[in-house]
N, C-alpha and C positions, 0 to 999 in steps of 0.2 A: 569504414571508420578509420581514419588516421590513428597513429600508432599512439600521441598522446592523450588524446580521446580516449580510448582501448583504454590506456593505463590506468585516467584519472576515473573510467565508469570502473573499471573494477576494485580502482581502490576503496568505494564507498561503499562495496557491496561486501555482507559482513563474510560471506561463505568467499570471496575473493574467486569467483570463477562465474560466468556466464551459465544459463543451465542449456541442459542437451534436449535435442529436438527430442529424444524420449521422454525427459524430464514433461514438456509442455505437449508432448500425445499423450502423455497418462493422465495429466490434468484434462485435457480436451474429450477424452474417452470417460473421466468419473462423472463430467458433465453431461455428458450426451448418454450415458447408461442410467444415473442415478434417474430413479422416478422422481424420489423426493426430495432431491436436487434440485428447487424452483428459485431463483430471483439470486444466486451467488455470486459471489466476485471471488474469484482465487488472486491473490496478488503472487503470482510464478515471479521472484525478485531476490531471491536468495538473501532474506530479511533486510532487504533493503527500507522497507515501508517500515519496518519495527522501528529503526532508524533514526528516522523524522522526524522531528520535533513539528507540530500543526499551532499556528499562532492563533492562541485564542483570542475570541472578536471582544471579552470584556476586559481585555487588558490586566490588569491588576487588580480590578476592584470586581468580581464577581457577585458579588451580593448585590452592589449598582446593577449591572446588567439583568439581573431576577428579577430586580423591580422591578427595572422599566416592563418587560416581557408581560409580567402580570396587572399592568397598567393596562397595556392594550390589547390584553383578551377579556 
């Protein structure tokens, strides 16, 4: 990774550092030990994902979008 790359992934990351290869073996090892650990997703992103804004598909008008949903079940 080029050095402004480097910069600009770390400046959006909220913990402002990369995590360490133990950080992502101790995730890798709660998953592979836990039994009842089935179907997880760990986001290991140093709350990066908290972050994000996700653009919702009904736009502004969310009561529109329930309709229709309950229209075609």
């Amino acid at each position: 990774m080029d050095p402004t790359a480097h910069s600009q992934a770390l400046a959006k990351i909220p913990l402002k550092r990369f995590g360490t290869p133990e950080e992502i073996a101790e995730a890798a090892l709660f998953l592979v030990k836990g039994e009842y650990a089935n179907n997880c997703v760990l986001n290991l992103d140093g709350g990066l994902s908290a972050t994000v804004s996700i653009p919702r598909p009904w736009g502004k008008d969310k009561e529109k979008w329930e309709r229709a949903l309950l229209m075609k079940s």
